[in-house]
C-alpha atoms as one frame of an Amber mdcrd trajectory, in Angstrom:
protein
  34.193 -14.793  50.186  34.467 -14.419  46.086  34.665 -11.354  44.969  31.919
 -11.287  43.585  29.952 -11.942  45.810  27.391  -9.610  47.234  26.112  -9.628
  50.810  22.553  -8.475  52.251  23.516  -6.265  55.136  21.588  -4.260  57.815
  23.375  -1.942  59.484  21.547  -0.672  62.702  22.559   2.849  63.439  23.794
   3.482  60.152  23.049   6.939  60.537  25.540   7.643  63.055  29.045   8.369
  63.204  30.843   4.967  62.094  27.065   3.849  60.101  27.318   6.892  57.901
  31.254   6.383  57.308  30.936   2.201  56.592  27.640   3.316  54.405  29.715
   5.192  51.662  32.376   2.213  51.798  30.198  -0.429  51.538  26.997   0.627
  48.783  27.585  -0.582  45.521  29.530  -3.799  46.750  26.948  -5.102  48.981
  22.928  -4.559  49.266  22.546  -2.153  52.316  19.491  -1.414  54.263  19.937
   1.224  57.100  18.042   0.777  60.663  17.999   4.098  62.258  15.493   6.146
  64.461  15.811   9.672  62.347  12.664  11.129  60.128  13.900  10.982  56.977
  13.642   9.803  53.125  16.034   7.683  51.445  16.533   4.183  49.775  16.506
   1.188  51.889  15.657   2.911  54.596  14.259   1.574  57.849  13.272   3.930
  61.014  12.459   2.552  63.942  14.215   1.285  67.403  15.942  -0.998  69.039
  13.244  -1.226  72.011  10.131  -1.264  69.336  10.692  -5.168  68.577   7.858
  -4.786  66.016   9.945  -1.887  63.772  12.924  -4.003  64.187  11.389  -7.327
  63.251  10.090  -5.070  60.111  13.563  -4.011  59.380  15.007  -7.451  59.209
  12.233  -8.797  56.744  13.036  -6.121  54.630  16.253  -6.660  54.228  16.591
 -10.731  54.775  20.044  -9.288  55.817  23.004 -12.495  55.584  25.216 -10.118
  57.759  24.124  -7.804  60.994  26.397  -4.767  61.801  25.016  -3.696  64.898
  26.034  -0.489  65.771  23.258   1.482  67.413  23.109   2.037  71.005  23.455
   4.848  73.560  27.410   5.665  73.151  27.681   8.758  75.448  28.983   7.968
  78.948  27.443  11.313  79.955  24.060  10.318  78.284  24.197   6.975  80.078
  24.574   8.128  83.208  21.767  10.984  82.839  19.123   8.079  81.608  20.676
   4.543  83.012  17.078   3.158  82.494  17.303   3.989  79.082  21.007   3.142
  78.759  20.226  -0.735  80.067  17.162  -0.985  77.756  18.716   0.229  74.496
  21.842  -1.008  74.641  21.231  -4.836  76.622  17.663  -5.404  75.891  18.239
  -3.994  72.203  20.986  -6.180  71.521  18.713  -8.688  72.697  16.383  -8.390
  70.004  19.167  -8.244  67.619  20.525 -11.403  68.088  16.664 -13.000  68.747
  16.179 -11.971  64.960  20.096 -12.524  63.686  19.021 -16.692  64.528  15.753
 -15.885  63.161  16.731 -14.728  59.831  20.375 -17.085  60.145  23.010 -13.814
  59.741  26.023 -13.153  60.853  26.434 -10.155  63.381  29.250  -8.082  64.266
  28.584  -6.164  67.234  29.973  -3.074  67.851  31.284  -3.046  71.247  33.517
  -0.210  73.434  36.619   0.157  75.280  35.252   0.707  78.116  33.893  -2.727
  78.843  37.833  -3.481  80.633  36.047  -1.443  83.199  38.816  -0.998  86.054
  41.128  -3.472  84.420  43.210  -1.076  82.579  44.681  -0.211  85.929  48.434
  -0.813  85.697  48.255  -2.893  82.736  48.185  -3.091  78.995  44.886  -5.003
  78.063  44.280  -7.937  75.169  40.857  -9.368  73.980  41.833 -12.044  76.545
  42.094  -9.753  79.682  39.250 -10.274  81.832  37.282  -7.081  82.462  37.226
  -5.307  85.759  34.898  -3.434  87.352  32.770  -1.339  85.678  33.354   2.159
  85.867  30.104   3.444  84.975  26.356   2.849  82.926  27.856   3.279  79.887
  30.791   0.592  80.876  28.174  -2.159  82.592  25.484  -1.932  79.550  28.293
  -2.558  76.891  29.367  -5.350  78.814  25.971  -6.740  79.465  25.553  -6.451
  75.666  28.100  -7.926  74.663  27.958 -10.832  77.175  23.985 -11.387  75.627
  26.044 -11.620  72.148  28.146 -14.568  73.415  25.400 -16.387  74.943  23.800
 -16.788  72.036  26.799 -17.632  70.137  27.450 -20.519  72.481  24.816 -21.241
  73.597  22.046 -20.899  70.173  24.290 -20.783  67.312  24.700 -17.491  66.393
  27.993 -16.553  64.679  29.123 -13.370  65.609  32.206 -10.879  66.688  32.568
  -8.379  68.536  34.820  -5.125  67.753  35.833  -3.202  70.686  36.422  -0.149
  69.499  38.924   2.621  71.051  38.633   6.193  71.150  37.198   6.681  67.429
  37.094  10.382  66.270  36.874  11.983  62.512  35.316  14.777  60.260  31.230
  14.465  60.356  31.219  13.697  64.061  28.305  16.818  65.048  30.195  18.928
  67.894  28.196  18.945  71.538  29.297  17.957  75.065  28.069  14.539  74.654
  31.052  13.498  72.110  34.342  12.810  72.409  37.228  15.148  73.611  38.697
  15.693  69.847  35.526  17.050  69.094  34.734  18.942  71.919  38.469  20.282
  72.405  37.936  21.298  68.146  34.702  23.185  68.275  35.402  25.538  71.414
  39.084  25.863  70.204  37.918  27.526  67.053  35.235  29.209  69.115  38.166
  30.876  71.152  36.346  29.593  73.631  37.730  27.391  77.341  38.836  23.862
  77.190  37.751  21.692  79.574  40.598  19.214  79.872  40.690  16.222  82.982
  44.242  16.421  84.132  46.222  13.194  84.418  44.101  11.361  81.935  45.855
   9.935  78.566  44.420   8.225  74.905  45.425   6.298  72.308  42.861   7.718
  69.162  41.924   6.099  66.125  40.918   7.730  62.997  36.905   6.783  61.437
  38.681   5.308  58.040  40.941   2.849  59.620  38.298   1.544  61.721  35.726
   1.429  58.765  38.503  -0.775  57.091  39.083  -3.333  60.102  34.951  -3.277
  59.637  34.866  -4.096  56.040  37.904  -7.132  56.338  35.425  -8.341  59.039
  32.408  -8.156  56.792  34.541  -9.885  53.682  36.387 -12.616  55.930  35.091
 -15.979  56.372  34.867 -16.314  60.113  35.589 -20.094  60.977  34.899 -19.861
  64.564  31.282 -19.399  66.424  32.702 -16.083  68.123  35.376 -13.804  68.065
  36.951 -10.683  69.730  39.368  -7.760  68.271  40.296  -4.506  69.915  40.386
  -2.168  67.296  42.411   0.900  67.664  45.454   2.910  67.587  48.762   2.383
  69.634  49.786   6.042  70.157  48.925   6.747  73.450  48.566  11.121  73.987
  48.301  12.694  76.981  44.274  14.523  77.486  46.598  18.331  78.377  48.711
  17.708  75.185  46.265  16.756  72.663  44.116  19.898  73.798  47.605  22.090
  73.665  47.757  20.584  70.017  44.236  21.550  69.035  44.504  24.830  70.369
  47.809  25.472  68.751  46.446  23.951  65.087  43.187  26.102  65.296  45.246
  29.409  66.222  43.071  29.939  68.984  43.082  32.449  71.915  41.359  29.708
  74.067  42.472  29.119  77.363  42.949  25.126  79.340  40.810  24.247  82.581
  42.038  21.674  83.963  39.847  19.277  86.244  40.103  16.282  88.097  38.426
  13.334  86.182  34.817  12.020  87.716  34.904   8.840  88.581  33.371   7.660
  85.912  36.357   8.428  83.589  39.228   5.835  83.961  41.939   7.784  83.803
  44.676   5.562  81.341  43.717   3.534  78.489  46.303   0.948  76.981  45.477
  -1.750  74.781  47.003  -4.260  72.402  45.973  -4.392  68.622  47.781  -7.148
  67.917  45.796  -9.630  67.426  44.139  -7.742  64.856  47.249  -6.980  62.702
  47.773 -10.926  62.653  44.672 -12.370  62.242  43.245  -9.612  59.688  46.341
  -8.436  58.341  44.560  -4.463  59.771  46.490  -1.782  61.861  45.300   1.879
  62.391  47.625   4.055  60.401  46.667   7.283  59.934  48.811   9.866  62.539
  47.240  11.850  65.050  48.232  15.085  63.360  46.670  14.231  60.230  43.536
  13.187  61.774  43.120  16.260  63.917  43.575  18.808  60.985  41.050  16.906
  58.871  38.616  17.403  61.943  39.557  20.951  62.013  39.175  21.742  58.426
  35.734  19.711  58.561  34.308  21.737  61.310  35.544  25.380  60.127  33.435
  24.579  56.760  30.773  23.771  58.360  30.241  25.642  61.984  28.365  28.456
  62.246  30.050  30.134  65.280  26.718  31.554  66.327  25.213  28.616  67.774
  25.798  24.607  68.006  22.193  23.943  66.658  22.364  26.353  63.937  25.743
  24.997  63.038  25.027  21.718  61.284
């Protein structure tokens, strides 16, 4: 792609937590319009959802997008398995309507998919886009899948050019603190609370930092994909044991706050490991930011902005 060339892109869930991050990288070089389901007022704006096909179909007139970042969805594991109706609908039949619309409208979609799609297959092994996924380990797990699986079908199948990012163990500064987050989060906010932290013993991650995956994200959106579909995990190699990283938090926020450790449910898989390989040759993208760096930026973030008194009051 020239330089200077600017894209049309719609970015569903660009509220969130990677949406609001890729937002500040990308206005000004592209023409953004935002698909999200919040109340508010802003410039090339969109509300609606994923299972309204009407407010969607809106949202892609509007914005006659060339490129589709798709990255709403239910992301919570917890969440998922509390609605699993919900879960299937939003994230399966939603990404149905996404790529119904991507052919429509003849864009380009990059679908943000998850980790936990390998399911069961991370047992004993270090997995690559081309390991095949095992079982699934729970809602969350199966929908991603199933979303992901509607994505190829239409690639092969109707023409749709698109790749999918499967994305491991994201964390960063903005990321609102509650029990449906990640662990870095969680671990942050009750740490500087002096409050417990729930930790599931034997379990072990490899995090990435928001601004390296925003970048692997932008090469996408900038590259000239030759081939119908493609696949990259994107993450971090630096695998960190769940008891240490909490130790680590606890230790950087000077906290008084004691370690529970559980027994994961069964809808954790206990060890992640992936390769980012292919990623580092075919984009010329690695995650480099350290661990320690990342976790004091989340740490600084949230003692600006939390109001110990309560989560809601805190943001």
């Amino acid at each position: 792609m020239a330089e200077t060339t600017k894209l049309n892109i719609l970015v569903t869930g660009g509220l969130g937590f990677i949406g609001a991050n890729l937002d500040k990288q990308l206005t000004g070089k592209h023409n953004i319009h935002i698909f999200d389901r919040e109340r508010i007022a802003r410039d090339n704006y969109c509300r609606g959802d994923l299972n309204d096909y009407p407010s969607l179909e809106r949202a892609f007139e509007i914005a006659k997008p060339d490129l589709v970042i798709h990255l709403a969805g239910m992301v919570s594991r917890k969440e998922c398995e509390e609605t699993p109706s919900l879960a299937i609908t939003t994230n399966a039949v939603g990404t149905y309507n996404i790529c119904v619309l991507s052919l429509k409208h003849h864009a380009r979609l990059i679908y943000s998919g998850s980790s936990e799609e390998y399911g069961t297959a991370f047992t004993n092994r270090v997995v690559t886009e081309d390991t095949p996924f095992g079982e699934p380990t729970s809602i969350y797990s199966l929908t991603k899948r199933m979303a992901e699986e509607i994505v190829q079908y239409n690639a092969f199948f109707k023409g749709l050019q698109a790749t999918t990012v499967r994305i491991f163990m994201l964390y960063g500064p903005n990321e609102k603190p509650n029990e449906y987050r990640s662990a870095i989060i969680r671990f942050t906010y009750s740490a500087l609370k002096n409050e417990p932290l729930i930790v599931h013993k034997g379990t072990e991650r490899s995090w990435c930092y928001i601004d390296d995956a925003v970048e692997a994200l932008k090469l996408l959106i900038e590259r000239q994909q030759k081939t119908q579909y493609e696949v990259f995990n994107i993450g971090r190699d630096d695998p960190v044991k769940t008891e240490l990283l909490a130790e680590t938090i606890v230790k950087l926020c000077e906290s008084s706050s004691q370690i529970e450790r559980f027994d994961p449910p069964p809808t954790v898989i206990p060890i992640k490991r992936a390769s980012f390989k292919k990623a580092k040759e075919v984009l010329g993208w690695e995650a480099k930011t350290p661990l320690s760096r990342g976790l004091k930026q989340v740490a600084n973030w949230m003692k600006s902005n939390c109001n110990k008194k309560r989560e809601d009051e805190a943001f």
